[in-house]
TORZAPA-702736 format. One line per 2 residues: number of its first residue (from 1); for each residue x, y negated, z of C-alpha. Coordinates in nm, 4 decimals. Example, Ala and Ser with C-alpha at 12.3 -4.5 7.8 and 13.67 -1.06 7.14 Angstrom:
<pts>
1> 1.2300 0.4500 0.7800 | 1.3670 0.1060 0.7140
</pts>
This chain:
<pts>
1> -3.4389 0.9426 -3.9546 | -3.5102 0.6844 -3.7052
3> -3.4389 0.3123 -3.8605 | -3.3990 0.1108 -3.5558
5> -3.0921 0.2973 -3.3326 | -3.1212 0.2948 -2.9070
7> -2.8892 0.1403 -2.8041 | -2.8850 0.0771 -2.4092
9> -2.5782 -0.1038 -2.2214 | -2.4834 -0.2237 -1.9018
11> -2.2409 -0.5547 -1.8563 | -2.1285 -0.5826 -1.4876
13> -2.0925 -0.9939 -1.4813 | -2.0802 -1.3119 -1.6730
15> -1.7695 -1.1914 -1.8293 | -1.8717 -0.9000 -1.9747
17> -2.1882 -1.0151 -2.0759 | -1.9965 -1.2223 -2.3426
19> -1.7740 -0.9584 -2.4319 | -2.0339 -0.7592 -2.4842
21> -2.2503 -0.9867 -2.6968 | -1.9323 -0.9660 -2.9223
23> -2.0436 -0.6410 -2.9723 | -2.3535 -0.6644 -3.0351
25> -2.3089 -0.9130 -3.3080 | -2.0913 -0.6853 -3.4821
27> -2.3903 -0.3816 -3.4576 | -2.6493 -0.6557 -3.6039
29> -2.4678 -0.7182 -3.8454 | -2.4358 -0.3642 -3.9596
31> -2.7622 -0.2192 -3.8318 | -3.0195 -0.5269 -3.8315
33> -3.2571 -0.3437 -3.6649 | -3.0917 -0.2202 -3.3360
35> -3.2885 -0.2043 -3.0139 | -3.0699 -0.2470 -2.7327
37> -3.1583 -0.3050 -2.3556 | -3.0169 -0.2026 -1.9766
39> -2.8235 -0.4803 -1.7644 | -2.6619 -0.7654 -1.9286
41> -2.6990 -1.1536 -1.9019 | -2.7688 -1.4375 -2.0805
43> -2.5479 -1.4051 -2.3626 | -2.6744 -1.0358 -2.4590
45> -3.0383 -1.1925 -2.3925 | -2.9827 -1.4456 -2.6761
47> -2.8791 -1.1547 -2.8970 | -3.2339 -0.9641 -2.8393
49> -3.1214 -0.7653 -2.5751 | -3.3541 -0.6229 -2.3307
51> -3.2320 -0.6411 -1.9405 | -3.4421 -0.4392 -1.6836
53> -3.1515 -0.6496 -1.4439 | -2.9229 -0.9461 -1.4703
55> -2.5586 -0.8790 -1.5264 | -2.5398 -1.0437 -1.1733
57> -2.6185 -0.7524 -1.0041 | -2.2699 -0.5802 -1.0703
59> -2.0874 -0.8652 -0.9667 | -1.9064 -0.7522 -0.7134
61> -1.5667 -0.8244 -0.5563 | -1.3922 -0.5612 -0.4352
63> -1.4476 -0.2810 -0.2847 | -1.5564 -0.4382 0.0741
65> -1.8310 -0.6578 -0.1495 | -1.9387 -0.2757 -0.3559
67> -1.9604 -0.1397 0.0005 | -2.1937 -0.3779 0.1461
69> -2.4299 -0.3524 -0.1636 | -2.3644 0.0266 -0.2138
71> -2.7123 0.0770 -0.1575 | -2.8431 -0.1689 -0.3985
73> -2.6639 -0.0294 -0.6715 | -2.6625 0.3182 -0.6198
75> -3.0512 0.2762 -0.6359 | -2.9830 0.0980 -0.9807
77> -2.7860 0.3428 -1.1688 | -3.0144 0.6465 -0.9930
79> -3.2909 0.4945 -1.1678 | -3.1303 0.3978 -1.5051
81> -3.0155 0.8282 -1.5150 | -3.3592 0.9044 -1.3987
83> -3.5036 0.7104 -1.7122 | -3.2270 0.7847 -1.9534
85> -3.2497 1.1340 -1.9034 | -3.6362 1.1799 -1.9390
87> -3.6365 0.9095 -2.2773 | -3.2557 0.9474 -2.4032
89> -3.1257 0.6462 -2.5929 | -2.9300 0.7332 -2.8697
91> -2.5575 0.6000 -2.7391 | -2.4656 0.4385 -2.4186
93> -2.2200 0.1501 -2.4219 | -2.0500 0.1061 -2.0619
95> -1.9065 -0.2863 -2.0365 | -1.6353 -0.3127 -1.7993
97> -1.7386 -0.2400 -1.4594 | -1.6079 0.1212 -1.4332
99> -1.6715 0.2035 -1.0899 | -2.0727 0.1440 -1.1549
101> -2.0482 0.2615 -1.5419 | -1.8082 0.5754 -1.5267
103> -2.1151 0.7657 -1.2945 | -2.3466 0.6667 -1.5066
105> -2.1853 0.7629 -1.8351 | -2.0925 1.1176 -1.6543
107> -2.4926 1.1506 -1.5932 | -2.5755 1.0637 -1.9442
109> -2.2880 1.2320 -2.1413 | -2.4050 1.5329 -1.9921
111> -2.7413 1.4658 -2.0617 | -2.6339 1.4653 -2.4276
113> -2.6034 1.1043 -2.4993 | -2.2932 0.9974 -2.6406
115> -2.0963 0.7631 -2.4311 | -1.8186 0.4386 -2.4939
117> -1.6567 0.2420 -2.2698 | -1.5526 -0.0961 -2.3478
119> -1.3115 -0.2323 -2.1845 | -1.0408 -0.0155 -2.0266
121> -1.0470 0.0381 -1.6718 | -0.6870 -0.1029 -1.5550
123> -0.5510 0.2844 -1.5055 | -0.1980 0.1165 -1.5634
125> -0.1848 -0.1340 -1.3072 | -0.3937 0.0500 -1.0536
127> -0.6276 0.3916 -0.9915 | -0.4406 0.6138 -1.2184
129> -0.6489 0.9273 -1.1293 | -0.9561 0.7646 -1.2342
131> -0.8532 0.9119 -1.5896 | -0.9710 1.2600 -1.4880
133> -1.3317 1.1206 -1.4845 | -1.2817 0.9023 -1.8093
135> -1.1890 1.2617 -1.9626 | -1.5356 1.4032 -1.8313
137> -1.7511 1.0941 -1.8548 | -1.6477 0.9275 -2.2106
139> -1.6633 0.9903 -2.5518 | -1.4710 0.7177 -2.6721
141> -1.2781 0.4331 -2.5067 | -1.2795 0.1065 -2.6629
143> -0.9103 -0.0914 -2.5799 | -0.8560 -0.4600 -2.5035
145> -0.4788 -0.4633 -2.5197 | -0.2523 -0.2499 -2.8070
147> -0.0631 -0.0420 -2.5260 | -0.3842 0.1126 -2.3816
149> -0.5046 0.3864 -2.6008 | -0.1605 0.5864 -2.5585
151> -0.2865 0.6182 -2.2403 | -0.5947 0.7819 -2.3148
153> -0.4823 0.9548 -2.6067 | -0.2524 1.1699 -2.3991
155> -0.5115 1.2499 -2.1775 | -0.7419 1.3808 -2.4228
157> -0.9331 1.0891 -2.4582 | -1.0078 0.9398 -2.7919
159> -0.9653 0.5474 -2.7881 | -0.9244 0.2408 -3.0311
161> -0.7367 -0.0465 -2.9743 | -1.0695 -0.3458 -3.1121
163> -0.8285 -0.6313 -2.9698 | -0.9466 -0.9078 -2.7147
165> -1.3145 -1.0524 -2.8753 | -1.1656 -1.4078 -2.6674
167> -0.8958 -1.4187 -2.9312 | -1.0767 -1.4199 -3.2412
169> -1.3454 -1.6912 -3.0699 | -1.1226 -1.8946 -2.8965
171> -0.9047 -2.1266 -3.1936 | -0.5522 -2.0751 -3.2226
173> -0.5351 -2.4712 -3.2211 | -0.7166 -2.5816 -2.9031
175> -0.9139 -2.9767 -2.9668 | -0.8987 -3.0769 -2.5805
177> -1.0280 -3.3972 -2.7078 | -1.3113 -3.2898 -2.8937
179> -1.3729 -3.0896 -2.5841 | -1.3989 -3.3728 -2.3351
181> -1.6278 -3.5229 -2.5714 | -1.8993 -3.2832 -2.6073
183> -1.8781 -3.2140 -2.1958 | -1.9028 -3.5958 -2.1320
185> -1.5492 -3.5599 -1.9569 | -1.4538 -3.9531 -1.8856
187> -1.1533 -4.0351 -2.1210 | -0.7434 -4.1389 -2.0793
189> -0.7666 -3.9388 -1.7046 | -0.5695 -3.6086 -1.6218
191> -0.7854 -3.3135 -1.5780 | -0.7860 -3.0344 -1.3424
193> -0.9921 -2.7537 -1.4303 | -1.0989 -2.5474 -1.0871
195> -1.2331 -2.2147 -1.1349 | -1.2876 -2.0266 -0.8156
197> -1.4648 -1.7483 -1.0059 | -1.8247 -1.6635 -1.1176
199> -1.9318 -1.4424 -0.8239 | -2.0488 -1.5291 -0.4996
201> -1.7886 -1.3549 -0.2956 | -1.4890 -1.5245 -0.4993
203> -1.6923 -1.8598 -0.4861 | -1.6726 -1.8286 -0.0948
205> -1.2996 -1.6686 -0.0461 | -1.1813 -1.9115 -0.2978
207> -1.3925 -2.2238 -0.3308 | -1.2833 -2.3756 0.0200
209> -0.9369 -2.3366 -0.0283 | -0.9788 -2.4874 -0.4030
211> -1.1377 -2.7726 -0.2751 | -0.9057 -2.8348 0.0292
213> -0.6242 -2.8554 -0.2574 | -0.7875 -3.0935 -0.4445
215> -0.8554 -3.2663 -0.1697 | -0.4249 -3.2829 -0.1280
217> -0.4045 -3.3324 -0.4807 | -0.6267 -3.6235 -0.4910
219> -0.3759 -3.8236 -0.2568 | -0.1338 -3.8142 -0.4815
221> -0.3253 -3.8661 -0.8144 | -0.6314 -4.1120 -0.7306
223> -0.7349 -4.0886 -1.1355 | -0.7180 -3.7041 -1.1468
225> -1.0100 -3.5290 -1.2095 | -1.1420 -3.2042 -1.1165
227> -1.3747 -3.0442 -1.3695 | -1.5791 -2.7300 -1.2162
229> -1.7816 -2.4799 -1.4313 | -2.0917 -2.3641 -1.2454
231> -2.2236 -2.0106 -1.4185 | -2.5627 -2.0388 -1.2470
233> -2.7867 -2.2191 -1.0259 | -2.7310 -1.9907 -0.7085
235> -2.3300 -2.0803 -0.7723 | -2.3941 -2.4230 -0.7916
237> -2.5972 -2.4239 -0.4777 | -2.3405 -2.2667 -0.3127
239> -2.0165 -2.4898 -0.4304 | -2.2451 -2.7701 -0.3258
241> -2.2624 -2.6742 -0.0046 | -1.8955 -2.6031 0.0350
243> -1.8321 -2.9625 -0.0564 | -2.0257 -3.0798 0.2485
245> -1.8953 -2.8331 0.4654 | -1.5171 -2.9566 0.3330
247> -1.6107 -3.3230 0.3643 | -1.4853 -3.3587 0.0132
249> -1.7477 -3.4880 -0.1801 | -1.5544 -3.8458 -0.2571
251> -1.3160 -3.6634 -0.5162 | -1.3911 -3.6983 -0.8590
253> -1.5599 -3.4008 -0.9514 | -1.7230 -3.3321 -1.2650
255> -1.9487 -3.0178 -1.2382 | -2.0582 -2.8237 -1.5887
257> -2.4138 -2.6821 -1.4573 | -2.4906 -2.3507 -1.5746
259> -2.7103 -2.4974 -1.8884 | -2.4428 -2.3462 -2.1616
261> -2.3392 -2.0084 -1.9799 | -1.9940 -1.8458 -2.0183
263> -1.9486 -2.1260 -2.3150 | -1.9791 -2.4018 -2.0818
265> -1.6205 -2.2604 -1.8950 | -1.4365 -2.2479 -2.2250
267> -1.4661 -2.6053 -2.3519 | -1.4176 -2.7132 -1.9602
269> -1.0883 -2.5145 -2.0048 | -1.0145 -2.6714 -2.3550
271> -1.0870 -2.9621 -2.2030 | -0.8426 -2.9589 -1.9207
273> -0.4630 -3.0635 -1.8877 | -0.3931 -2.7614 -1.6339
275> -0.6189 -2.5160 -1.4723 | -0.7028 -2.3550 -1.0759
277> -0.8272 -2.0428 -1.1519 | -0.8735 -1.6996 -0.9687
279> -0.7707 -1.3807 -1.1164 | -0.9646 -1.2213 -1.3689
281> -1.0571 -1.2521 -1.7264 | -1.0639 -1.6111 -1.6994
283> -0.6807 -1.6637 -1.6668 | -0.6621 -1.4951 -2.0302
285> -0.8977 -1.7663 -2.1386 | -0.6631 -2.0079 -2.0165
287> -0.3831 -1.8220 -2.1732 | -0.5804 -1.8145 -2.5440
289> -0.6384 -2.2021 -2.4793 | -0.3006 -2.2590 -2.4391
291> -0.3162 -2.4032 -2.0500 | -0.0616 -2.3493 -1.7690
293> -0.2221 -2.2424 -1.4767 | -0.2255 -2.1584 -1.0706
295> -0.3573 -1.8065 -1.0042 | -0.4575 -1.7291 -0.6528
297> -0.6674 -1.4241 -0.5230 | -0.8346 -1.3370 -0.2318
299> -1.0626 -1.0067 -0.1354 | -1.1624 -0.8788 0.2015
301> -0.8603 -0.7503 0.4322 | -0.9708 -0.3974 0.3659
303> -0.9735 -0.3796 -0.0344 | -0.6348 -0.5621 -0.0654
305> -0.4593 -0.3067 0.1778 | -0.5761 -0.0235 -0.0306
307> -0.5585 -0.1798 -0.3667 | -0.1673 -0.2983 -0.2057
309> -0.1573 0.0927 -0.1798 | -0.1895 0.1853 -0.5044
311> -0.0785 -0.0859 -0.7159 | 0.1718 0.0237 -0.9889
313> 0.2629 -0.3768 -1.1033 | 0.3878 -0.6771 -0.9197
315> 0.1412 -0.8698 -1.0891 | -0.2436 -0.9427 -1.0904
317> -0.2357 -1.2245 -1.3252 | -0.3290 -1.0692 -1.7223
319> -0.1420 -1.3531 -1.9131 | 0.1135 -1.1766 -1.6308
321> 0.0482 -0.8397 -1.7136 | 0.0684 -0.8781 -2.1230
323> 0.4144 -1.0299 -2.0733 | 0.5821 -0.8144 -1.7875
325> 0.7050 -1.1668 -1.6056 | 0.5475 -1.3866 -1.3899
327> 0.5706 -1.6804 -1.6436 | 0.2597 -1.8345 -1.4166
329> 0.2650 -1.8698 -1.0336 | 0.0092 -1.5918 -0.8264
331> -0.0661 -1.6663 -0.4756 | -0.2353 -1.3985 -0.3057
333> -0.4618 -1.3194 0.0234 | -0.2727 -1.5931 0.3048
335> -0.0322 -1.7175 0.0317 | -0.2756 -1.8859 -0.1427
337> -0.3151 -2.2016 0.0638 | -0.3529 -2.5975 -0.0051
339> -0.0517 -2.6594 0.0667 | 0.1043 -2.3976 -0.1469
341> -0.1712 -2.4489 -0.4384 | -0.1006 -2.8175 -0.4619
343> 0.2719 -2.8185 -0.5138 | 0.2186 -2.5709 -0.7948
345> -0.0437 -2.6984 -0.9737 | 0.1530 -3.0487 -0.9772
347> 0.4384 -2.8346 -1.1434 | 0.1792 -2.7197 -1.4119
349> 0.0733 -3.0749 -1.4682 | 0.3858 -3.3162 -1.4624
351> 0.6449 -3.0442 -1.5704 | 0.6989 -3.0785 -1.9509
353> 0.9035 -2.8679 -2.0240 | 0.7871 -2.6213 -1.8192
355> 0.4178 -2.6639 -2.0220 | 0.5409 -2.6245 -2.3632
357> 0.7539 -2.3234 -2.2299 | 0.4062 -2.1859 -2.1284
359> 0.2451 -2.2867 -2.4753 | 0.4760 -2.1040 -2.6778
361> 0.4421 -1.7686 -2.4804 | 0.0469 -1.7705 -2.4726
363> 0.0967 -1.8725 -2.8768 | 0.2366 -1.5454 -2.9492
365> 0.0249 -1.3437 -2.7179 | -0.2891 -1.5259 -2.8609
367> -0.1764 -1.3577 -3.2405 | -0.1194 -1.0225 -3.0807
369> -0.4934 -1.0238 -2.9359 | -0.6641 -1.1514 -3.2500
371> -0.8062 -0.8653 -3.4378 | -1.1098 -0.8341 -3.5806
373> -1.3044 -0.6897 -3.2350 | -1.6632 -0.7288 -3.3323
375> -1.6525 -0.5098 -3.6756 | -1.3784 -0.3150 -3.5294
377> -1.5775 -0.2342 -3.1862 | -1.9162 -0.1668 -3.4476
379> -1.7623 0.0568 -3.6681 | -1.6430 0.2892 -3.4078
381> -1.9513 0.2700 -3.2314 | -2.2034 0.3572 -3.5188
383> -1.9533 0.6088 -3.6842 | -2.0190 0.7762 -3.3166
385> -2.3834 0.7274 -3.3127 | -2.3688 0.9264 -3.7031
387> -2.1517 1.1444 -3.6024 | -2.3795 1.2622 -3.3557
389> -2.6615 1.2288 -3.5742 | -2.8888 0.9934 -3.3960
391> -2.9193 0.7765 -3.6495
</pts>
């Protein structure tokens, strides 16, 4: 009986490098002793986790961005089978990024190593046929959202709904103030949080056209500020730049270097009185946190015609998605300029009404999220690992 269980994992981006350190808390806690390495970030890293890469490396957007660095990370996952087929770990965990994770938990499952995949693939917004190769490639899907594992159920596929890990972490009761505090945020002036994304492509689709609409905003607030988390250096290099390029470096900006990761991002969006932010799990954060918000999204010309293609929802945003309305603006692709940006994020700001509207609807989603998701997530995981007797 081996006492310390293999565990290796692979977390596509800062995002799911936090969800999966949720994970991984709830597997200490069980199983002390657990060994886990494969690609994850900082988060993981503080848990003991091994990474042969940085969760960087995935961090793709879109499928133009996966093209161009096809041959980066097809060279990856060759040599992740190629060593996890000669030395076997004893389960696999997949964190979000399917289209990287799905071949590689094909390779492995038929290898013989048990496979789970946390974090459903969006099958119900978007790439419905991608459930054939869930059926072949996973043992057991782990679910984010409580409509999800009908899905996968009818299909075959064994799933559990865990719950969103953000909405047991994240307080039901937001402190903005205590927030500001620990960030350094100056007191008694408005705050705009700007979140352009944690990837390189998003940062340069996004982060011009963010800072051209502060830029407009700034006219028409002089005390506003605009509060920018920065998930590493090579992103803060990079929004630095754009500044000077954009002539825009006279606007109050307050920048949250990459010292406290993913964390840094949630107390900036605690912090804040209304949030930028580009699609992705982030808007759910500002959901949990109570915040109204301005989604925009931009990808190369090529992904959003075929994603356009076949797209099942008219929305993008999740706090969207979870409540089948569009109770937050989206602007996507050319829609989401300055001009178009500014006007709404005034609405999220000055509008009263319309903000405690907005607070009420993410209260009730936050309570439908919260479960248990670390123990929950754990429990399904070992109970695979002994059923398969590699513990």
């Amino acid at each position: 009986m081996k006492t310390a269980p293999q565990i290796a994992m692979v977390a596509g981006e800062a995002s799911s490098d936090l969800l999966a350190a949720y994970v991984l808390d709830g597997m200490q806690q069980q199983r002390p002793l657990i060994q886990s390495f494969g690609i994850g970030g900082t988060q993981m890293i503080q848990r003991g986790f091994l990474a042969d890469w940085p969760s960087q490396k995935l961090a793709v957007h879109g499928y133009w961005d996966a093209l161009i660095h096809y041959r980066e990370l097809s060279s990856i996952r060759q040599q992740l089978i190629q060593r996890w087929s000669q030395t076997p770990p004893d389960l696999f965990v997949g964190c979000d990024a399917p289209d990287f994770n799905l071949g590689l938990e094909l390779a492995l499952r038929r290898a013989g190593v048990p496979t789970v995949h946390f974090i459903s693939p969006s099958i119900w917004a978007w790439r419905g046929e991608r459930i054939k190769k869930i059926q072949q490639a996973v043992d057991l899907m782990l679910c984010l959202f409580p409509f999800e594992p009908a899905i996968y159920q009818n299909a075959g596929v064994k799933a559990l709904y865990v719950g969103h890990p953000l909405a047991s972490s994240i307080p039901l009761q937001p402190n903005p103030e205590q927030a500001r505090q620990q960030l350094g945020l100056p007191a008694g002036q408005r705050v705009l949080a700007i979140m352009p994304g944690s990837r390189q492509g998003e940062m340069k689709r996004l982060g011009p056209v963010f800072i051209e609409t502060a830029k407009q905003l700034q006219v028409r607030d002089r005390q506003l500020v605009f509060a920018v988390p920065l998930s590493d250096d090579a992103l803060a290099r990079s929004f630095e730049e754009l500044l000077d390029k954009c002539h825009a470096r006279h606007l109050n900006w307050f920048t949250v270097k990459p010292t406290l990761g993913a964390i840094s991002s949630h107390r900036l969006i605690e912090a804040s009185d209304a949030v930028l932010v580009a699609s992705g799990t982030a808007t759910l954060e500002c959901a949990l946190y109570k915040k109204p918000m301005v989604i925009a999204y931009r990808v190369a010309a090529p992904t959003y015609y075929m994603m356009k293609r076949m797209a099942y929802l008219p929305w993008i945003g999740l706090p969207n998605i979870l409540l089948r309305e569009f109770a937050v603006p989206e602007f996507v692709q050319a829609a989401a300029t300055p001009e178009a940006l500014s006007l709404a994020c005034l609405k999220a700001l000055d509008d009263e009404v319309y903000r405690e509207s907005l607070k009420n609807k993410w209260q009730t989603l936050h309570e439908q999220l919260r479960r248990p998701t670390a123990s929950l997530a754990a429990d399904a995981i070992l109970n695979l690992l002994d059923t398969h007797g590699k513990t």
